[in-house]
C-alpha positions as CSV (number, residue, x, y, z in Angstrom):
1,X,-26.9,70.8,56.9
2,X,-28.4,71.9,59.7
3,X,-29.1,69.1,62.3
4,X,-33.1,70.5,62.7
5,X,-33.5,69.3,59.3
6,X,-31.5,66.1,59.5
7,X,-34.4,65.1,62.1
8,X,-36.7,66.2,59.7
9,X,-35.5,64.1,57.1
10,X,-34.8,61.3,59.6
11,X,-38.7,61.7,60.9
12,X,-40.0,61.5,56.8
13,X,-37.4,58.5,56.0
14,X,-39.0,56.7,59.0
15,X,-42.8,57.3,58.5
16,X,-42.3,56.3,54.9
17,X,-40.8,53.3,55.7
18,X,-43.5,52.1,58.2
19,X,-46.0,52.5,55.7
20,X,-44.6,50.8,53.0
21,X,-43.3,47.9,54.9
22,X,-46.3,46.4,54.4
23,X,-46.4,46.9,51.0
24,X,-43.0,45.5,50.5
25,X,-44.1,42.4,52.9
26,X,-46.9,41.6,50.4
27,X,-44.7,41.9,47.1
28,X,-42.3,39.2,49.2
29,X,-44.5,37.0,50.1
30,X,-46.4,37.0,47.0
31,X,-43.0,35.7,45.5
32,X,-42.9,32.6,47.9
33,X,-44.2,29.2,47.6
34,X,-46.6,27.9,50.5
35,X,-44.0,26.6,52.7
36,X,-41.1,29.2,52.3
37,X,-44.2,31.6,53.5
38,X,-44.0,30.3,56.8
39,X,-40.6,28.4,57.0
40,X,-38.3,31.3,55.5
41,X,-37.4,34.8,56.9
42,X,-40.6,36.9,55.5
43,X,-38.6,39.9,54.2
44,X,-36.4,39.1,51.6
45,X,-36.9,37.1,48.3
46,X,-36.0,33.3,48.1
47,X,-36.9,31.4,45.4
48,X,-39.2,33.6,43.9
49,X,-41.1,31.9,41.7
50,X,-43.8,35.1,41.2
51,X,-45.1,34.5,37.7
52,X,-46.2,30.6,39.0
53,X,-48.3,32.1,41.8
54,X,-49.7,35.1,39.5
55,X,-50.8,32.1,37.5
56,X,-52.6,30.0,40.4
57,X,-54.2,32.6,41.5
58,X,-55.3,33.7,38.1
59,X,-56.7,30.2,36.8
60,X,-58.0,28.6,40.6
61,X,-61.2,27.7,40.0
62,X,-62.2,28.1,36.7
63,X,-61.2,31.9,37.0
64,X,-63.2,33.0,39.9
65,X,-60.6,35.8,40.4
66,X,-60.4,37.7,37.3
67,X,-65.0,37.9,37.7
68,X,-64.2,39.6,40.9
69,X,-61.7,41.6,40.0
70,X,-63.8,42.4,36.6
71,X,-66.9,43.2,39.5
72,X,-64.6,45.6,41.2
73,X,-63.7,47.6,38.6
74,X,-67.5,47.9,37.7
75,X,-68.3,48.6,41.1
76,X,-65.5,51.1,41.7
77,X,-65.2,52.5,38.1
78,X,-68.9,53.3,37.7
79,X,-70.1,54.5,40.9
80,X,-67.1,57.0,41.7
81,X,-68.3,58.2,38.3
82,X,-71.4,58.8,39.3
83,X,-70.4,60.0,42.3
84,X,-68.2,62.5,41.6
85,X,-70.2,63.8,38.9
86,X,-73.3,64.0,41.7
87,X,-71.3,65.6,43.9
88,X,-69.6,67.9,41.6
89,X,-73.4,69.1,40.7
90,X,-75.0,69.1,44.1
91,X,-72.4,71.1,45.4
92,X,-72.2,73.7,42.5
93,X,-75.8,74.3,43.1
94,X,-75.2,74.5,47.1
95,X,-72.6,76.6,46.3
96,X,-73.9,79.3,43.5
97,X,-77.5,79.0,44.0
98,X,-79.8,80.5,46.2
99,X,-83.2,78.4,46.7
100,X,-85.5,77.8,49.6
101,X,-84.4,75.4,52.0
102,X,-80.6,75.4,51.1
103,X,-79.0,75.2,54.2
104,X,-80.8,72.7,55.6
105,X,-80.0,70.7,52.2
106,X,-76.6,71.1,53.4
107,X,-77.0,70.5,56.9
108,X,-78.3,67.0,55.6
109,X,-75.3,66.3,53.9
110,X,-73.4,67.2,56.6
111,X,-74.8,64.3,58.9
112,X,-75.1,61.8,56.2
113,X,-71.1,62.7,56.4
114,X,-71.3,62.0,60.3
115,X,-73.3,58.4,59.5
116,X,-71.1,55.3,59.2
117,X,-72.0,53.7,56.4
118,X,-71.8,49.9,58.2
119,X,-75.2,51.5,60.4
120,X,-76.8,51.4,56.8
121,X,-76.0,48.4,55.6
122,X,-78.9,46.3,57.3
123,X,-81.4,49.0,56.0
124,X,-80.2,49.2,52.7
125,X,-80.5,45.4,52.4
126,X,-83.9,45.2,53.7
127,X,-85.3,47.9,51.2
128,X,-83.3,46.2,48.4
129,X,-84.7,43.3,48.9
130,X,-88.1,44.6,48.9
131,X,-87.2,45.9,45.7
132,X,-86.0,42.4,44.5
133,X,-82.2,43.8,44.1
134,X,-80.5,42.2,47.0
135,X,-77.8,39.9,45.0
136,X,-77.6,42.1,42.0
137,X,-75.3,44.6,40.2
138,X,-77.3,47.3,41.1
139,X,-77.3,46.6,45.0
140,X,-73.5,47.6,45.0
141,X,-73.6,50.4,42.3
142,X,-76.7,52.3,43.7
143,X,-75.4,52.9,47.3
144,X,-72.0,53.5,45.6
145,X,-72.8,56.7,43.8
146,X,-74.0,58.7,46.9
147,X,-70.8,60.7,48.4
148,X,-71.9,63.2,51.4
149,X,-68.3,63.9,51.8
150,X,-68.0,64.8,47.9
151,X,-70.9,67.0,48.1
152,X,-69.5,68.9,50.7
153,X,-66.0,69.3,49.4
154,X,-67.4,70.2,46.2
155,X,-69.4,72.9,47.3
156,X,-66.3,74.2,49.7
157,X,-64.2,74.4,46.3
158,X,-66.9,75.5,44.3
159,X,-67.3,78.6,46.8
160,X,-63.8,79.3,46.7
161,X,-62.5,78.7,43.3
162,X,-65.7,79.5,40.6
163,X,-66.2,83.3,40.4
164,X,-69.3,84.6,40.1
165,X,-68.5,86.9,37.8
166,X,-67.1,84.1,35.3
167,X,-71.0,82.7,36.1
168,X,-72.6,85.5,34.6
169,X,-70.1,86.4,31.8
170,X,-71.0,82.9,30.3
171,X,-74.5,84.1,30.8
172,X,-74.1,87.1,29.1
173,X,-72.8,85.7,26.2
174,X,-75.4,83.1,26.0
175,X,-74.7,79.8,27.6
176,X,-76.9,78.0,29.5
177,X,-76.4,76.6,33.2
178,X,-75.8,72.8,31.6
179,X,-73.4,73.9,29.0
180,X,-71.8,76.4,31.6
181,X,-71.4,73.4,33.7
182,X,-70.2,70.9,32.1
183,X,-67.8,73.0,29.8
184,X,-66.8,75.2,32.4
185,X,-67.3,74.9,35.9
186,X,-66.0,71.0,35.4
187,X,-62.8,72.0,34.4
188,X,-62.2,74.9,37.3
189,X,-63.0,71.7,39.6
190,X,-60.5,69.5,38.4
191,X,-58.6,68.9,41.1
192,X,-61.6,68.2,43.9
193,X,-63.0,66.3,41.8
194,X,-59.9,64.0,41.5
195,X,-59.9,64.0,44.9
196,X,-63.6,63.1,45.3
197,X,-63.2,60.2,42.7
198,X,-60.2,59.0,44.4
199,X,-61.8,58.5,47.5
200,X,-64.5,57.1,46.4
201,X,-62.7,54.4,44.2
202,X,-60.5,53.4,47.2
203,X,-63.8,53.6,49.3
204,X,-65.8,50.9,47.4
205,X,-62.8,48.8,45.9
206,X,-62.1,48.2,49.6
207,X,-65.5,48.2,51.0
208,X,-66.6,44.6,52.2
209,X,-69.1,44.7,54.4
210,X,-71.8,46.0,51.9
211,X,-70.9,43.7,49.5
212,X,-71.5,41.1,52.5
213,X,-74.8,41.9,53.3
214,X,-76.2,42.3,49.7
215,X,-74.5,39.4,47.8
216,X,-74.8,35.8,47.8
217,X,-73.4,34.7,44.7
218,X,-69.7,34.6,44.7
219,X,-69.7,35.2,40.9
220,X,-70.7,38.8,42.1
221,X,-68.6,39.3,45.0
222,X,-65.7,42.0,44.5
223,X,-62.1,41.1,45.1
224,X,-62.4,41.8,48.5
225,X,-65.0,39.7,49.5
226,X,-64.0,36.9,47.5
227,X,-60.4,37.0,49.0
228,X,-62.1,36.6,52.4
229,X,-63.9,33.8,51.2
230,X,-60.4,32.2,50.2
231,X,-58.4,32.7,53.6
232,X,-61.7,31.4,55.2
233,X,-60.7,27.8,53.9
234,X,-57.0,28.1,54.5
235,X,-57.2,26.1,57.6
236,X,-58.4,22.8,55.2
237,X,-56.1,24.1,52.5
238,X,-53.2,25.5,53.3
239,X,-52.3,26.4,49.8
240,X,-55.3,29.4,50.1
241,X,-52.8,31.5,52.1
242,X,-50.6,32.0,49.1
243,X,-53.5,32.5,46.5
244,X,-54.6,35.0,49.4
245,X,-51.7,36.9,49.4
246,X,-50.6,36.8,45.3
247,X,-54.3,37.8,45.1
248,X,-54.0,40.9,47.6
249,X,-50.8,42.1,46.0
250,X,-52.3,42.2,42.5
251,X,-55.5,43.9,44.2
252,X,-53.2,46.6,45.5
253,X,-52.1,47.4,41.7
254,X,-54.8,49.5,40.4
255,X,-55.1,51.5,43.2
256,X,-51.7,52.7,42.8
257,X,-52.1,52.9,39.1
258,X,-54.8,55.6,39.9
259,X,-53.1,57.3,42.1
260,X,-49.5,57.8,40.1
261,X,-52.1,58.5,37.3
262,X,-54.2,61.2,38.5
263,X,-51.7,62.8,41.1
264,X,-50.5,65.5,37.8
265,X,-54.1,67.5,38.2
266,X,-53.8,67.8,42.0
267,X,-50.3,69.3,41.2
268,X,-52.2,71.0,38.0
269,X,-54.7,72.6,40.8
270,X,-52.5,73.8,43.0
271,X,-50.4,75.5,40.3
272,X,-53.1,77.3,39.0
273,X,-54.1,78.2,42.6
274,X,-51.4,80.0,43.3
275,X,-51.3,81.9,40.0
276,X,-54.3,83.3,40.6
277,X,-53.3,84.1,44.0
């Protein structure tokens, strides 16, 4: 083997190993009781007593952590949804239709990309609250379902992989623009609109400052917020830094569920792309 690509492989074996140290720290530790966590070598298992931890953190107070995990999934499951289905409908029409004002549609979209969205968390909360949704359902989901990024990458795919001619073939043969969408153009999308759904998922599972700003109720907080709220009192009870960590590591599970899950269409995608190529 050449030794060029002995580095290479040398270079990949490192980088993957730096970024899933972590990950393999947190599946230790979540293994550990309280004082092995801090008394023991932190990365190998000793005494694993895993299933007892899953179990604390599962039943501590009356359940709190299966609501915010439940909240989580709402908030993540529904508004990347939403999202990518907005996205995947504003950028079509960016993309294949010509209106007045168009570009400066997209120009919009284009700094709401450029906006951080901690700068609109004070304003969102004061015009929710004028509204009478600050603490609700609804002041998580609504903000969640706006993606400027998906917009954009949908109409940079759209432009690239929908034919026109495949447009006004359906046309032809009698199909209108909401059937045309939604049977068609949908399924030439696939794979940016895993990709938009993905990021959005992973945005608001692990968004927590939103969620800060808006809620007060902890029976509404997602898992992110409420684990914060748990380390916060490990200092009076040290026994929070290990429902902390069992509750990260089982936080960390559907994430990677989704990925391993909808990894086949980006491979599906890129198949296709190149047969068409």
């Amino acid at each position: 083997m050449h030794p060029s690509r002995v580095l290479l492989y040398v270079a990949l074996a490192a980088g993957a190993g730096y970024f899933l140290l972590p990950i393999y720290w947190l599946v230790v530790a979540s293994t550990k009781s309280t004082g092995d966590l801090f008394g023991t070598f932190g990365l190998w298992f000793e005494h694993p007593r895993w299933w007892h931890n899953l179990s604390s953190v599962v039943t501590y107070d009356h359940h709190i952590y299966l609501h915010w995990v439940l909240n989580s999934l709402l908030y993540a499951g529904v508004g990347a949804v939403a999202a990518t289905l907005l996205a995947a409908s504003a950028g079509f029409a960016l993309a294949k239709y010509r209106f007045a004002g168009r570009e400066a549609v997209f120009r919009s979209v284009l700094a709401g990309v450029l906006l951080p969205t901690t700068a609109l968390a004070l304003p969102m909360y004061l015009m929710f609250s004028r509204l009478h949704l600050a603490n609700t359902y609804w002041a998580i989901l609504l903000p969640s379902v706006v993606s400027p990024f998906g917009v954009y990458l949908c109409r940079i795919y759209a432009e690239a992989a929908v034919p026109d001619t495949v447009l006004e073939a359906a046309r032809v043969d009698g199909a209108g623009e909401p059937r045309i969408f939604f049977t068609l153009v949908l399924r030439i999308m696939t794979p940016a609109l895993v990709t938009v759904f993905l990021f959005q998922f992973v945005g608001i599972w692990n968004n927590y400052f939103l969620p800060l700003v808006m809620l007060s109720d902890d029976s509404k907080y997602p898992v992110t917020l409420g684990l914060t709220t748990w380390q916060a009192t490990a200092d009076r009870i040290p026994e929070m830094d290990q429902l902390t960590i069992g509750g990260a590591f089982v936080s960390v599970v559907p994430l990677a569920a989704a990925m391993v899950v909808l990894q086949r269409f980006w491979r599906t995608g890129l198949t296709e792309g190149s047969v068409k190529g």
